[in-house]
N, C-alpha and C positions, 0 to 999 in steps of 0.2 A: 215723676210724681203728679199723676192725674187726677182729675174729680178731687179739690181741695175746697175747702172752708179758708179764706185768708182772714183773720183777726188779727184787727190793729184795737189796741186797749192802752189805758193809762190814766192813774189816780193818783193826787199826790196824800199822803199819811207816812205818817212818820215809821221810818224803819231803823232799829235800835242796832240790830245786830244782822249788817249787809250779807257776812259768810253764812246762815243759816240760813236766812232766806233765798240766795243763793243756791246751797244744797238743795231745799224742799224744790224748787223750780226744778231744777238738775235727775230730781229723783223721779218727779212727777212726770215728766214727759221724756226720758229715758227709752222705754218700750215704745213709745210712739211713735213714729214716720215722721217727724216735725223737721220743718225748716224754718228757720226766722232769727232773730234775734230780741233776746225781754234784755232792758236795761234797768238795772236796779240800782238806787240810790237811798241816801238818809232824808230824803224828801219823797220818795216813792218808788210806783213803777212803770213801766213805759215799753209798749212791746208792740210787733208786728210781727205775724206768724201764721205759719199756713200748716193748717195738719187735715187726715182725710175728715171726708163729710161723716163720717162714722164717730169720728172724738170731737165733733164740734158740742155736743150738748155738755159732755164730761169738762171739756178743756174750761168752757163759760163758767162752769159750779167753779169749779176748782180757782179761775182766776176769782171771783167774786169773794169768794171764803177767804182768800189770801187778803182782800180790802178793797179789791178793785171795783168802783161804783158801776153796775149794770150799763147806767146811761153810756158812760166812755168806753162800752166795746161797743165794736164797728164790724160787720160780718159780711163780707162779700163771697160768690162762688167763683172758683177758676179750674177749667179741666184742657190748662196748657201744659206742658211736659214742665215745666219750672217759674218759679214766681223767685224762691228764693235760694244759694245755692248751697247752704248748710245752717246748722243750728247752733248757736253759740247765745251765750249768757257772760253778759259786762256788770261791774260791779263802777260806777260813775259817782263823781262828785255831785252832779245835776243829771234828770231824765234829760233833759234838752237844754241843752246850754245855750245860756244866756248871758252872764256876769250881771244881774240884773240887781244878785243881793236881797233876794225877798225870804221870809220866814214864812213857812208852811200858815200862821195863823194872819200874814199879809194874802197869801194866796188864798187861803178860805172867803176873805170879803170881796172877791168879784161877785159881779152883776151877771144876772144870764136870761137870753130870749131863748123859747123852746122854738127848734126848728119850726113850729108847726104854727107860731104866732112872726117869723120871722121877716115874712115880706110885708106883713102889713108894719109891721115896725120900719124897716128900712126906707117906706114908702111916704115916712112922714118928713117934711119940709125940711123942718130943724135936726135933723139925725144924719150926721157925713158916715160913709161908709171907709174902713180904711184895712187893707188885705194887707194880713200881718206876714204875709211868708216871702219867698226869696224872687226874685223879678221873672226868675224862667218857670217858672210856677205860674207867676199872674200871667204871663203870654199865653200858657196854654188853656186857661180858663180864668173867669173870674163873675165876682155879682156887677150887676150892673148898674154903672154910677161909683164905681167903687174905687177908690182912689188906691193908686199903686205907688209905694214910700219909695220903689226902685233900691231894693238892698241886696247884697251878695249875701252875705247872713243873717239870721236871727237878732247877730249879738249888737250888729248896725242898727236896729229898733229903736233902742235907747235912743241913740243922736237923734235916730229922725223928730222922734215924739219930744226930745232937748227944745231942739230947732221950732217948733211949731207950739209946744204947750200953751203959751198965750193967747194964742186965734183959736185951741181946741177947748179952751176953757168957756167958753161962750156959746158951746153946743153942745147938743149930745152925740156921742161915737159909736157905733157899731161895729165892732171887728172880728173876724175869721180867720179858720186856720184849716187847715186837711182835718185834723181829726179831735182838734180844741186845743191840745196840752200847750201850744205857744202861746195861744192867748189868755191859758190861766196865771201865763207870767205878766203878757203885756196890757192885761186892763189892768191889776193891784198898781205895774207899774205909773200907767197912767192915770190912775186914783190920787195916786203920790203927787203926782204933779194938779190935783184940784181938777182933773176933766174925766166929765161926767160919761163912764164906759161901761158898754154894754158886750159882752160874748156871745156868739151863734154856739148855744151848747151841744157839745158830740161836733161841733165844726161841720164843715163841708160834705164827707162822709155820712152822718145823721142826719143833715139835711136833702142828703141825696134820696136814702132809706124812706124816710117818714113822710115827704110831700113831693109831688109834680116839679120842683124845681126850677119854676118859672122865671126867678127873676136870675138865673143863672146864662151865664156864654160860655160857652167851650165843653171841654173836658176837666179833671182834677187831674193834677200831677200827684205820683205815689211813688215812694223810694225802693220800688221792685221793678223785676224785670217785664212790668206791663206798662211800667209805664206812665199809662196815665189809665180813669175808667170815666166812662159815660155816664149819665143820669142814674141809670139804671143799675146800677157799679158793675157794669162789665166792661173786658179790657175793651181800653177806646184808640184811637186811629194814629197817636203820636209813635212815635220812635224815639232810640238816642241816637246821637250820631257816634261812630266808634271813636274817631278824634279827638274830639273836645266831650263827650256825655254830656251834653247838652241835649233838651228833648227837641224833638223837631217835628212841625206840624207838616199838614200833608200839604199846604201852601209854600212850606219852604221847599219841600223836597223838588218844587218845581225849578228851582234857583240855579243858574246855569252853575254854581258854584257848588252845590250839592253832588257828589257822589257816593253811591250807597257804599256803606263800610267804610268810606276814607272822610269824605270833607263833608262840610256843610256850610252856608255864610258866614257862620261866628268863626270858622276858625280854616277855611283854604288857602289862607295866603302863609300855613304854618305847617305843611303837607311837608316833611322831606323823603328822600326814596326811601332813609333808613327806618322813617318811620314809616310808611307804604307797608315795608316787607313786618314790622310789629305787626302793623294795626290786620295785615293779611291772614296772620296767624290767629289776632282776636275773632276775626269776624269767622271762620272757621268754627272757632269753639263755638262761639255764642249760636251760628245754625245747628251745629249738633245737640246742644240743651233745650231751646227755645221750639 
């Protein structure tokens, strides 16, 4: 699947009846080449999907009409053999889970800076920066200055912002995410708690699209076979490693501990032969897709 449109989208609105919308999804992109997965909930919907450059204009109507807000699609080009390896549609209790507990009309009262006002925001004294996503995400990029909560998941958020509400109550917060939809859970959450938060809207992705991207380091991490992409959202320089899929930057890859298709630091001292002879097999497919 060459010369693709990869769109990551996601709104939350209330959806009454999950199987019909469901269906419409299912019917809609049926004829089309798509690969990706849309996740659909009674909070919303939530998708990444890659189809030719030819159904990017139709796919955007089509999501929009369904209720999906303009701003939260996100449009990158890819003309690698594969991004994603089929298409499937999930019917979920949450777009992105969280246990967070918020109501569609909690999540309407977030706060939001347009990418385009964003670094001058971030630049002021009183405003902490705080990266809402999972620890191997912030190693491969992040804004700068920007405090990392160091979490395996999303749904570890909560503690951290527990643990800290007090000291964040006496500033204002600016927080990010790859493409927004976690931080339209985790400012309402931190509203709750009395601290004063702001979201980078369209997230990292939109920011990337709409301005120079200056006050950013690295690459973005993205939940496809690229990887991670560059300022410019083309795929960027990371890998996973086959062992642990962990991403790994091209500093590690120099780590006497790294070898391609088997180890990397996080995870060589967990190499066995039997897993050798698996992961020999993985790394096979994955040159013949990629």
């Amino acid at each position: 699947m060459k010369n693709v449109s990869v769109i990551a989208f996601y709104s939350f609105f209330r959806i009454d009846d999950l199987v019909q919308m469901e269906k419409q999804v299912q019917n809609f992109f049926q004829p089309i080449d798509i690969k990706g997965t849309v996740l659909i909930g009674p909070e919303g919907l939530n998708g990444t999907i890659a189809v030719p450059y030819n159904e990017e204009k139709n796919t955007i109507e089509f999501l929009k009409n369904l209720g999906v807000d303009s701003q939260n699609i996100k449009v990158s080009k890819f003309d690698g053999k594969r991004v994603f390896n089929r298409f499937k549609t999930k019917i979920k209790k949450e777009i992105v889970t969280s246990d967070f507990d918020l109501s569609i009309a909690e999540i309407e009262q977030g706060q939001f800076i347009n990418p385009k006002q964003w670094d001058d925001f971030i630049k002021q004294e009183d405003v902490e920066i705080i990266d809402t996503r999972n620890d191997y995400e912030f190693k491969v990029g992040h804004f700068q200055n920007a405090t990392n909560p160091d979490i395996k998941t999303f749904r570890d958020f909560k503690k951290y912002i527990e643990e800290r509400k007090e000291e964040l109550q006496n500033k204002k917060v600016a927080i990010y995410c790859t493409g927004g939809i976690r931080c339209e859970k985790a400012g309402p959450l931190m509203q709750k708690y009395g601290i004063d938060t702001y979201q980078l809207k369209g997230g990292i992705l939109k920011y990337f699209e709409d301005t120079p991207a200056s006050q950013w380091n690295g690459e973005c991490f993205v939940f496809d076979y690229r990887v991670s992409v560059d300022k410019q959202l083309q795929p960027g320089s990371n890998e996973l490693c086959f062992g642990c899929n962990m991403p790994i930057t091209p500093e590690e890859k120099k780590s006497p501990h790294y070898e391609e298709g088997f180890t990397c630091p996080y995870c060589y001292d967990q190499l066995t032969e039997k897993k050798r002879r698996s992961l020999n097999d993985k790394r096979d497919h994955w040159k013949r897709i990629l």
